[in-house]
KEMIMI-841304 format. One line per field, with one value per residue (C-alpha): residue in three letters; x, y, z. Coordinates in Angstrom, 3 decimals, padded with zeros to 6 digits. Last residue first. Layout:
<recs>
r (ALA,...)
X (X,...)
Y (Y,...)
Z (Z,...)
</recs>
This chain:
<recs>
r (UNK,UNK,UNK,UNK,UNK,UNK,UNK,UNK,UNK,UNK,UNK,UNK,UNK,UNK,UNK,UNK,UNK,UNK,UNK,UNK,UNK,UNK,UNK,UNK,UNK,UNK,UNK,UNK,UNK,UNK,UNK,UNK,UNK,UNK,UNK,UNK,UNK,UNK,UNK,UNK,UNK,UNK,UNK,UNK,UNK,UNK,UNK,UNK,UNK,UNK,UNK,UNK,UNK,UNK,UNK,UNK,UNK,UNK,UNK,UNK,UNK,UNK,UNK,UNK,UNK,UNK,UNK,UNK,UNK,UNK,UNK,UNK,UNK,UNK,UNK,UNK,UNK,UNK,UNK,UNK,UNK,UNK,UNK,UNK,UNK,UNK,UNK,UNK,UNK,UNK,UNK,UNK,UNK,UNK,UNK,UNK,UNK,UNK,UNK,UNK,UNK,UNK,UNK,UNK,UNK,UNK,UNK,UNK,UNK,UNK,UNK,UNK,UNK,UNK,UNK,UNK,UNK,UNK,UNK,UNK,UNK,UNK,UNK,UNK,UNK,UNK,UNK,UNK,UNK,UNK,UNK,UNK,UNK,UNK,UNK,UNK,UNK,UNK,UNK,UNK,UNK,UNK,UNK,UNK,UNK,UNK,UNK,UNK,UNK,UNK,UNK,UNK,UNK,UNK,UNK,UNK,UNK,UNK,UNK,UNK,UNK,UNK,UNK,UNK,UNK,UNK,UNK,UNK,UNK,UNK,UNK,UNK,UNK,UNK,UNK,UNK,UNK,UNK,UNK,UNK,UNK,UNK,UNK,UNK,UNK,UNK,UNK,UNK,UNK,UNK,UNK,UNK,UNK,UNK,UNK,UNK,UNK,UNK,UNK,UNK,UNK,UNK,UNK,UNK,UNK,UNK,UNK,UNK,UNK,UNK,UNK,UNK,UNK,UNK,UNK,UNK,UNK,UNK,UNK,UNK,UNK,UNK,UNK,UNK,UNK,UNK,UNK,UNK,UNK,UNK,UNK,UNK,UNK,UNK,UNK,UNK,UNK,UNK,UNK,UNK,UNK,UNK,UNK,UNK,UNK,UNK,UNK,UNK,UNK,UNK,UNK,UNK,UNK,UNK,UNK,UNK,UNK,UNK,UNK,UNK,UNK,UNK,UNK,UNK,UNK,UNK,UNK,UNK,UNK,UNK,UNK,UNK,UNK,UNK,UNK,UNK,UNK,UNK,UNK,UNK,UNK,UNK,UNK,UNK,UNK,UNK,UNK,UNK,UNK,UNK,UNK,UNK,UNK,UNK,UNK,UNK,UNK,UNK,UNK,UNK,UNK,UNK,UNK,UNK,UNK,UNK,UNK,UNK,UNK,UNK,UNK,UNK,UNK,UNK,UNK,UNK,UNK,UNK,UNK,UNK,UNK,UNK,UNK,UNK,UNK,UNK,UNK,UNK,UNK,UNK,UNK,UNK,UNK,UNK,UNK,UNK,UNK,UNK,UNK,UNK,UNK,UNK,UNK,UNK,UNK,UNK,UNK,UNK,UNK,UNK,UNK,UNK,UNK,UNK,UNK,UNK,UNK,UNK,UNK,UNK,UNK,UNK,UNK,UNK,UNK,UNK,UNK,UNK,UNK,UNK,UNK,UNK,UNK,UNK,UNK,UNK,UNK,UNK,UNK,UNK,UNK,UNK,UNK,UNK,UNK,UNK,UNK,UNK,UNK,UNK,UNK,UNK,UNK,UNK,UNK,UNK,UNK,UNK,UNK,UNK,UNK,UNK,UNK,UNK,UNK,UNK,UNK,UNK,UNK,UNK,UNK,UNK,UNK,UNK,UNK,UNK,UNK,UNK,UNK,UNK,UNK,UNK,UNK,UNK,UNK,UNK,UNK,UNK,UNK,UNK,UNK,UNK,UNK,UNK,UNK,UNK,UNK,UNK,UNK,UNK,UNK,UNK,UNK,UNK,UNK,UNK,UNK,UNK,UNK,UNK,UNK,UNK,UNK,UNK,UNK,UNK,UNK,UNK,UNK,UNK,UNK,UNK,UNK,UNK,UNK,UNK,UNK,UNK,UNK,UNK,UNK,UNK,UNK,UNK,UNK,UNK,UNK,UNK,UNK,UNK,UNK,UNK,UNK,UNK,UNK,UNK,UNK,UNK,UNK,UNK,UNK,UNK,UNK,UNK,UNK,UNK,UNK,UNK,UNK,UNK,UNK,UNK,UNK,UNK,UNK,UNK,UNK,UNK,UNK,UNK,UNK,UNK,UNK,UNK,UNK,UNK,UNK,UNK,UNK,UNK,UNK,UNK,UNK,UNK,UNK,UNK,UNK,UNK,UNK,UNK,UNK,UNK,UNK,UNK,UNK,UNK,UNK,UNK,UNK,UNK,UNK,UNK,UNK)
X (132.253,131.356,129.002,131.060,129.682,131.195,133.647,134.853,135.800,137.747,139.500,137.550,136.084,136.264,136.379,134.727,135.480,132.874,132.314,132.862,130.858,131.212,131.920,130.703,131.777,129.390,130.398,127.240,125.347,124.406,125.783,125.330,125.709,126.353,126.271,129.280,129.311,125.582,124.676,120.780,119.980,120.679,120.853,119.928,120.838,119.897,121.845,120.799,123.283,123.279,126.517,124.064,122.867,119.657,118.053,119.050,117.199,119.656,118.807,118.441,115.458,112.495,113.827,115.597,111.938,110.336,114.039,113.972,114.406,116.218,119.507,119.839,123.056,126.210,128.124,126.179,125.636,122.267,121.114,122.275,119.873,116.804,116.454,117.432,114.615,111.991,112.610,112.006,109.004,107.908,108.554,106.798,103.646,103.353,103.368,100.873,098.144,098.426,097.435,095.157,093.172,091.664,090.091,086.750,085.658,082.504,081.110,077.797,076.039,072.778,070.783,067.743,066.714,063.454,062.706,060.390,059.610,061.947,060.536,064.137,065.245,067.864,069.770,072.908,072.969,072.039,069.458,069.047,071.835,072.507,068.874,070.193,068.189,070.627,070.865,073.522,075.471,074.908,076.291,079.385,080.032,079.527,081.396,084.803,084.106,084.311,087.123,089.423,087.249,086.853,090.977,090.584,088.051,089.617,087.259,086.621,082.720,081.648,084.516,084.588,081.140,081.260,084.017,082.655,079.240,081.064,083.078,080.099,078.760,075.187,073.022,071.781,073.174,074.526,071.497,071.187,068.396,068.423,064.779,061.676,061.159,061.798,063.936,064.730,068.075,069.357,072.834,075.378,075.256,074.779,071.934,071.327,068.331,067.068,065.158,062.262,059.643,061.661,063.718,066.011,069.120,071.327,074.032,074.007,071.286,069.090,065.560,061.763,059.492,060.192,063.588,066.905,070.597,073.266,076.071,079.070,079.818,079.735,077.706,075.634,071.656,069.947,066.363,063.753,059.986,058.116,056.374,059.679,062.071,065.330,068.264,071.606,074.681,077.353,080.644,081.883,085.912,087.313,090.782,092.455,093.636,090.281,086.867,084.445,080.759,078.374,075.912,072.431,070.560,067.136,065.233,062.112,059.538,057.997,055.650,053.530,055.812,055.787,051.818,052.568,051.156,047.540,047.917,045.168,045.518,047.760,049.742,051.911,054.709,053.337,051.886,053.569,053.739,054.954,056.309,057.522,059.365,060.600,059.673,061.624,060.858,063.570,065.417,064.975,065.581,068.920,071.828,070.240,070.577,067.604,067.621,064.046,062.810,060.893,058.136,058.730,057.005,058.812,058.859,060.867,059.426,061.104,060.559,061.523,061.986,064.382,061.704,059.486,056.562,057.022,057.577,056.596,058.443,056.862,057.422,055.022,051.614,053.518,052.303,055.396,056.522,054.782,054.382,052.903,052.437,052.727,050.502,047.705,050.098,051.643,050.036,051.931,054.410,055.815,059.004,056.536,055.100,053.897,051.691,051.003,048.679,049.849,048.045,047.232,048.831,046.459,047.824,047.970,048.442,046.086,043.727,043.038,045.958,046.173,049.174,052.119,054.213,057.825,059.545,062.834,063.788,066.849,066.864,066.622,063.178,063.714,062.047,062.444,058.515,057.648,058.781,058.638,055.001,053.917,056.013,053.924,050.368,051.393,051.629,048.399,046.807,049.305,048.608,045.001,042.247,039.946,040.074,041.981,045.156,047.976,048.155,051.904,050.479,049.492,053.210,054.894,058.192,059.774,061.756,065.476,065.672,066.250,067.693,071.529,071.062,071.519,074.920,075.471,078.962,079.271,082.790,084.377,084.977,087.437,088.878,089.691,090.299,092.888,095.093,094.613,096.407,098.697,099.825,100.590,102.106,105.300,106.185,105.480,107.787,110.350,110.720,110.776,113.624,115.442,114.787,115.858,118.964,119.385,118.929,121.694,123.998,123.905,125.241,128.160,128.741,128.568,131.063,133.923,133.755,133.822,131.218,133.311,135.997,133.395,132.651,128.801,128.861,131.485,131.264,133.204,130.191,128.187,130.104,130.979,128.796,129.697,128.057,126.543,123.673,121.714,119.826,118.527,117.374,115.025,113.566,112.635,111.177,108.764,108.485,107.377,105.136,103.382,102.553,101.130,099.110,097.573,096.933,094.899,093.076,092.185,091.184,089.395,087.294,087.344,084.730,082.494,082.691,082.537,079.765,077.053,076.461,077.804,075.422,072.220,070.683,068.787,064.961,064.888,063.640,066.564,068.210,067.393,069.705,073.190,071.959,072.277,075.577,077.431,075.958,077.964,081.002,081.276,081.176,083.481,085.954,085.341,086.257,089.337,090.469,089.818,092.176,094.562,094.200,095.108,097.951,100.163,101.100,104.265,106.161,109.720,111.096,113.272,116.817)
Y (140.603,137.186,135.474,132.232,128.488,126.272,122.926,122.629,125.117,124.049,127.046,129.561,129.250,126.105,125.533,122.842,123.107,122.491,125.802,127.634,125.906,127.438,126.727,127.013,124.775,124.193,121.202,119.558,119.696,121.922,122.009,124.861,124.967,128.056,129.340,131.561,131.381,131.608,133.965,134.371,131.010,130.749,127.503,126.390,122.961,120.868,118.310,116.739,114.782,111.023,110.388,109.175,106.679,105.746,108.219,106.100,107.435,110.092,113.418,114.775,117.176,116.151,113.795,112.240,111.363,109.433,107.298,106.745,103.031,102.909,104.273,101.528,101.237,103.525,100.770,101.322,099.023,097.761,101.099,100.972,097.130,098.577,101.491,099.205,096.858,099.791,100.505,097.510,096.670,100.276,099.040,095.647,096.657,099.823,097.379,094.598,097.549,098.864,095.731,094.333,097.623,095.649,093.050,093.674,096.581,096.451,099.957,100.173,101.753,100.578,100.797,099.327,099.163,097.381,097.396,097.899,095.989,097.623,097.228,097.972,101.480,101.757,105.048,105.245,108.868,108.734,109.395,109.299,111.245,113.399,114.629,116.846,118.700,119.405,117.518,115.293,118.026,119.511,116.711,116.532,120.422,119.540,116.365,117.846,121.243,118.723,117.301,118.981,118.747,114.788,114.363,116.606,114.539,111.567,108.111,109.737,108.270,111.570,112.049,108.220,108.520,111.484,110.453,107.208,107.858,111.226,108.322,106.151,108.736,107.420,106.463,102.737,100.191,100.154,097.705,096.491,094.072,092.862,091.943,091.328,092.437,091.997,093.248,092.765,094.316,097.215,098.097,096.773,093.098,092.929,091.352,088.125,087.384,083.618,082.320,079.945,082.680,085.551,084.020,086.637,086.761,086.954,083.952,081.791,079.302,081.599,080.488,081.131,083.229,085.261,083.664,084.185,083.918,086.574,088.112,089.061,085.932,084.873,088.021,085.443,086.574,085.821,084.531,085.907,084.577,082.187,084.524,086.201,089.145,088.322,089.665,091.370,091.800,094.371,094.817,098.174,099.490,102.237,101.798,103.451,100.527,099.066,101.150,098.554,099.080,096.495,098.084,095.677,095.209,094.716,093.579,093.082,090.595,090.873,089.242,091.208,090.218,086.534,087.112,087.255,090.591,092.337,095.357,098.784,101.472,104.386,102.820,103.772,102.384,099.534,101.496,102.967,102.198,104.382,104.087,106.261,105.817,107.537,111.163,113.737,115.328,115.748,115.235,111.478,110.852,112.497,109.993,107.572,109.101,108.778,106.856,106.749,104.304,104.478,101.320,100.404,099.952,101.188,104.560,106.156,107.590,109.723,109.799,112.859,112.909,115.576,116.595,119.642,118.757,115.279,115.002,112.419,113.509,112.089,111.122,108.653,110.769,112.971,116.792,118.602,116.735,115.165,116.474,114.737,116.019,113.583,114.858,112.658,109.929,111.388,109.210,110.053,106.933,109.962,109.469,110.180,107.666,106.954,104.817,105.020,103.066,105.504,103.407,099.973,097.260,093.830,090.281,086.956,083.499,082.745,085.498,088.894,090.044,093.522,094.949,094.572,097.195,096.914,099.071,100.869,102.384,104.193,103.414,105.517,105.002,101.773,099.436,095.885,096.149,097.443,094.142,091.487,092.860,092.466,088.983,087.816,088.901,087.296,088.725,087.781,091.107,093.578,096.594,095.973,096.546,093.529,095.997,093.789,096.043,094.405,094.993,095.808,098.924,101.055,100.583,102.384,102.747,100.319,101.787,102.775,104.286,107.986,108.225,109.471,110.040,107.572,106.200,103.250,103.093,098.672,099.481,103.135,103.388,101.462,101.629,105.453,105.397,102.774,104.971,108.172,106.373,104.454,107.814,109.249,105.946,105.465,108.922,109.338,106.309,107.524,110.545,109.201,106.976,110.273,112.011,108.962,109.195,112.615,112.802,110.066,111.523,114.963,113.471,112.067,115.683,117.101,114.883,116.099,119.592,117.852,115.454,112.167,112.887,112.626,108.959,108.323,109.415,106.938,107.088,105.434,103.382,106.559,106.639,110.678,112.669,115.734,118.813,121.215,118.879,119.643,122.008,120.028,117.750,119.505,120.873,117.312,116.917,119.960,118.712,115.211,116.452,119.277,116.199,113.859,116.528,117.243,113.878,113.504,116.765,114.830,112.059,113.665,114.543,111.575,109.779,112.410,111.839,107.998,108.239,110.473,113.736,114.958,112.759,114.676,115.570,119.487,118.866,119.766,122.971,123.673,126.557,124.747,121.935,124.103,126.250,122.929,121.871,124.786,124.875,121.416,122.903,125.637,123.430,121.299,124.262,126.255,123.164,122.493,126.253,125.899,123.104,124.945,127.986,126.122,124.134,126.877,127.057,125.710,123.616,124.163,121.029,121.471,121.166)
Z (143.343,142.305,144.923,146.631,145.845,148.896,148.085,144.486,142.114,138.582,136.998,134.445,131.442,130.422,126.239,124.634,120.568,117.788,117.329,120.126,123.031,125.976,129.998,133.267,135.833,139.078,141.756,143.949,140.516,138.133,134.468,132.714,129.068,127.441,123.133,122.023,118.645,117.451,120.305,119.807,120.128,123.291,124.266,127.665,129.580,132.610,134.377,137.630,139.918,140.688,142.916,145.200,142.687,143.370,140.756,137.711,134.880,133.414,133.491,129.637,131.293,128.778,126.722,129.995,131.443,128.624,128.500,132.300,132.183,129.055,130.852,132.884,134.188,133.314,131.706,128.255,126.011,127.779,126.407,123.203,122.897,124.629,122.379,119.040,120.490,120.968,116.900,115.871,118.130,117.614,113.208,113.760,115.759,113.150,110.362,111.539,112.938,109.208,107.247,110.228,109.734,106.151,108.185,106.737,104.913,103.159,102.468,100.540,097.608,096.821,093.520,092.599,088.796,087.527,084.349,081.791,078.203,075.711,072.031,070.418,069.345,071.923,072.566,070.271,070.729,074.246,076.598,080.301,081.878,078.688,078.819,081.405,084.510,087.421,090.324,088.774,088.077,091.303,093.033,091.084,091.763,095.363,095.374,093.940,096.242,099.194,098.061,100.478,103.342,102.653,102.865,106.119,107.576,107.168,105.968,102.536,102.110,100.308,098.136,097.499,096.620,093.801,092.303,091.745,090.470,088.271,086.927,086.111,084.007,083.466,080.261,081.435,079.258,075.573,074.093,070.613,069.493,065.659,064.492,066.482,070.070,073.726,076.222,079.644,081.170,082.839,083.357,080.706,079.553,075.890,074.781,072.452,070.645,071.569,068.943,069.569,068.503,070.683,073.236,075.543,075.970,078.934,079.637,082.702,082.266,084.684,084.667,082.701,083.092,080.423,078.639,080.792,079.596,080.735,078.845,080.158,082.283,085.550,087.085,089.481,088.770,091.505,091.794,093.776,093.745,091.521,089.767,088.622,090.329,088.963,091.521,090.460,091.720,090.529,092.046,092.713,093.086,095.262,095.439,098.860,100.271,099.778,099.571,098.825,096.709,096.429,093.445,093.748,090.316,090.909,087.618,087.133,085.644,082.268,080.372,077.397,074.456,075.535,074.863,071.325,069.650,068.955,068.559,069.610,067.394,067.267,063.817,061.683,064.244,066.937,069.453,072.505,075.949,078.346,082.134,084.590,087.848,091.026,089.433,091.345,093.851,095.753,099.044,099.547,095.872,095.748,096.747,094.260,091.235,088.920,085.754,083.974,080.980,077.499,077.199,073.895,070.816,067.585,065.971,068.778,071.897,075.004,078.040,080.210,084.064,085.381,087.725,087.434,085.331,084.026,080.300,077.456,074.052,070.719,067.365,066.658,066.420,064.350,064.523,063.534,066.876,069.247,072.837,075.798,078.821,081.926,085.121,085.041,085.917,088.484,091.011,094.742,095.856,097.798,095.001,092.437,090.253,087.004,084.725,081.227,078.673,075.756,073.153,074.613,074.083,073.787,074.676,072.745,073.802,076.407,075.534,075.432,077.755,079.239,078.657,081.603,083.485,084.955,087.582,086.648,089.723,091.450,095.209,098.117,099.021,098.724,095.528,096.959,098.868,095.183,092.921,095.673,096.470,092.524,092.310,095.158,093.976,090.990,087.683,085.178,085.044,086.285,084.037,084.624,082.367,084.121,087.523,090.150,090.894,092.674,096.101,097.200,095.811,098.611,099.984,096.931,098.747,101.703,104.166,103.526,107.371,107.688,110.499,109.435,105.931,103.684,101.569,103.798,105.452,106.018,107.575,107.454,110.862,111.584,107.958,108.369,112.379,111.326,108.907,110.472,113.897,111.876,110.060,113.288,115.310,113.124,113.162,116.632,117.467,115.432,117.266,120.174,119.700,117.980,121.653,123.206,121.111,121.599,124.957,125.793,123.245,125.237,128.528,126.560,124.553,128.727,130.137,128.108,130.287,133.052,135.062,133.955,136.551,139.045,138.077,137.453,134.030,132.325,129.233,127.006,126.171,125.250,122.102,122.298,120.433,118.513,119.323,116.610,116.143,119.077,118.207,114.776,117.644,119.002,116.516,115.299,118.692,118.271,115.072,115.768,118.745,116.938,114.161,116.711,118.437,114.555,114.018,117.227,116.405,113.008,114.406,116.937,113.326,111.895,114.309,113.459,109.772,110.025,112.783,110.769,110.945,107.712,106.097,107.778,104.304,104.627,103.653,100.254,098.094,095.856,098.317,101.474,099.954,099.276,102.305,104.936,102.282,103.223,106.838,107.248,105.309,107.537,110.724,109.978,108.828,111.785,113.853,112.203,112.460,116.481,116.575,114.145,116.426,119.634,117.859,117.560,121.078,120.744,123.368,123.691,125.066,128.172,128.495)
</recs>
């Protein structure tokens, strides 16, 4: 008896292609239609690695069935113990033969079985962390290159928003802003003195994402004609800064994933007066230092979790520093070290912040900070949908990380502002943001299992076979699933047995049994019934 191979694979081959290639023209037209260069992500090695995953699974699966068919045929026979067996005697080649003959197919066919059920989900299983490790959310050559080149020169005019910062700290600060990062970038007044420092009134810089001067470009609005109240927008981009009645330098969140494809405003800064007034102040020159920020998102994807780990890096005049997440709250004075909480001294007090997103703050009176204005959920549905290391799991969120990426491509003060937005004197910051893969010997969970179960499962093959006084049945295992011969040909007495059902008759099904004798019988029921005398010698034609 032969297996039954379907043809139904074709089409589902062909439907996974069709699918691959509709959702990569889905997102080509999703980006032509708002203006950017079409992102290459679905190109990239996890997602094309997936795919003869995916055919691969598919195989696998037509295999199990077609086996599992299989063997739903043969249930209607009842199995003698192979052990009482004895196939090579002629005796054994009856009518009671043929149940014995059975039980070796169907327990290779079973063996089989297992196997592919073992080896399908290992296969999806492995190709997912294989390829998976250290997946960087860019497009396929495009290279995070440094952004803002022309100013890893600091300015030298005496009005200078980076009089006093190093020429090092100024080229740490832009060469660690990426083009795919999300940026807070810090600004500083012009000092008068050695201990004092001059704001002034809406000294403003911004820039686009093509390090392009947008500065020009910010329109200010006040409203009912206060000269505090005021909204600070960017034409076109999602930008808007907003004032209170304290000085503060208002701040920009940008989602990663879309700065290479939009133009959207990589960083803006404002400085405002001191409230009732819109003339220059005079204030403490601690006021006027600050260094930036880059906080670092280390993403894994581990047995399914997807969890993030936040490191950040202190940008002073004395270079890098990290910043080790120990505790919630972080200590660090302007220009001065980590001591491993966060606060920051105002006149010999320290004025403690909580530890969100963005740091550095300075200012008089009770400081309260809730972090950067971004629905960490949508960041985490969004990238796991996108970094999905099977093709089909990815397909089916696809409309999960389209609808979350056009939420975060669309316009919402929600992102940036809040409620309970700060109205503390906020002195910049710098925010970079990179999402990464790190999978290390995760496949050695998977690989461990499936080695143990086919060992298992090989052993319990090995072990009925050597049961058997017939000889080595084991050795031709692949081959009897196929015909249900068994696997010693040396035997002259060896004859070949092959077997049709017909499905059709449900009570009167036929097995033929050829050979150098031919008896044709039925199965009625779960009764063997000859039909016919036993022949030997010469085969005659029926008249």
């Amino acid at each position: 008896m032969k297996l039954s191979w379907s043809k139904t694979w074709v089409p589902e081959v062909i439907a996974d292609v069709l699918v691959l290639a509709s959702c990569a023209v889905l997102v080509a037209l999703f980006a032509k239609y708002n203006g950017q260069p079409p992102p290459e992500w679905y190109l990239s090695i996890p997602a094309l690695a997936t795919f003869p995953t995916r055919l691969v699974e598919n195989l696998l699966s037509k295999i199990l069935q077609t086996v599992i068919n299989q063997l739903s045929v043969l249930r209607f026979l009842v199995p003698r113990p192979l052990r009482e067996l004895d196939i090579y005697n002629k005796a054994a080649r009856s009518v009671e033969g043929a149940p014995g003959l059975i039980y070796v197919a169907r327990l290779n066919l079973a063996s089989f079985a297992a196997i592919v059920a073992i080896t399908r989900p290992w296969i999806t299983t492995t190709a997912q962390v294989a390829f998976s490790q250290r997946t960087e959310l860019v497009p396929v050559g495009t290279r995070p290159v440094p952004i803002c080149q022309r100013l890893s020169t600091p300015p030298t005019d005496p009005g200078s928003l980076y009089q006093g910062v190093s020429d090092e700290t100024i080229r740490a600060m832009f060469n660690g802003v990426m083009a795919t990062d999300s940026v807070m970038l810090s600004v500083k007044a012009e000092c008068a003195g050695a201990d004092t420092c001059v704001w002034h009134n809406y000294s403003t810089i911004a820039l686009d994402y093509q390090c392009q001067d947008m500065t020009s470009s910010i329109t200010r609005l006040c409203a009912n004609g206060s000269t505090t109240n005021c909204t600070f927008t960017l034409p076109s981009t999602q930008l808007t800064l907003q004032s209170y009645e304290q000085r503060y330098i208002s701040q920009a969140y940008l989602p990663a994933p879309f700065l290479n494809y939009t133009p959207f405003a990589l960083a803006a800064f404002q400085m405002m007066g001191l409230p009732r007034s819109l003339d220059n102040a005079t204030v403490l020159a601690a006021q006027c230092v600050v260094y930036p920020v880059v906080n670092t998102y280390v993403a894994q994807f581990f047995s399914g979790e997807f969890t993030e780990t936040l490191l950040s890096t202190w940008y002073n005049d004395t270079g890098p520093q990290p910043i080790l997440p120990v505790t919630p709250e972080w200590l660090m004075t302007p220009g001065g070290t980590v001591n491993g909480t966060f606060s920051i001294s105002q006149n010999n007090s320290a004025i403690p912040l909580q530890n969100k997103d963005l740091e550095f703050f300075t200012g008089s009176g009770n400081v309260s900070y809730n972090g950067i204005y971004y629905d960490q959920d949508q960041h985490q549905r969004l990238h796991s949908s996108l970094l999905d290391g099977t093709i089909s799991q990815t397909i089916g969120n696809f409309a999960l990380a389209l609808s979350t990426a056009i939420r975060l491509s669309t316009p919402s003060d929600s992102l940036y502002d809040s409620p309970d937005a700060p109205e503390t004197q906020a002195l910049g910051q710098a925010f970079r943001y990179e999402q990464r893969i790190r999978i290390r010997w995760a496949w050695l969970t998977p690989l461990a299992v499936a080695a143990i179960l086919t060992t298992f499962v090989l052993l319990v093959t090995i072990y009925q076979s050597m049961k058997a006084k017939s000889g080595s049945v084991f050795k031709g295992n692949i081959l009897a699933i196929f015909n249900m011969a068994p696997a010693d040909r040396s035997n002259k007495a060896m004859y070949k047995a092959t077997g049709s059902i017909d499905h059709q008759k449900a009570g009167n099904q036929k097995f033929v049994i050829r050979g150098k004798e031919r008896r044709r019988f039925r199965i009625v029921g779960r009764q063997v019934r000859a039909k016919g005398p036993f022949r030997s010698g010469p085969r005659t034609r029926r008249a």
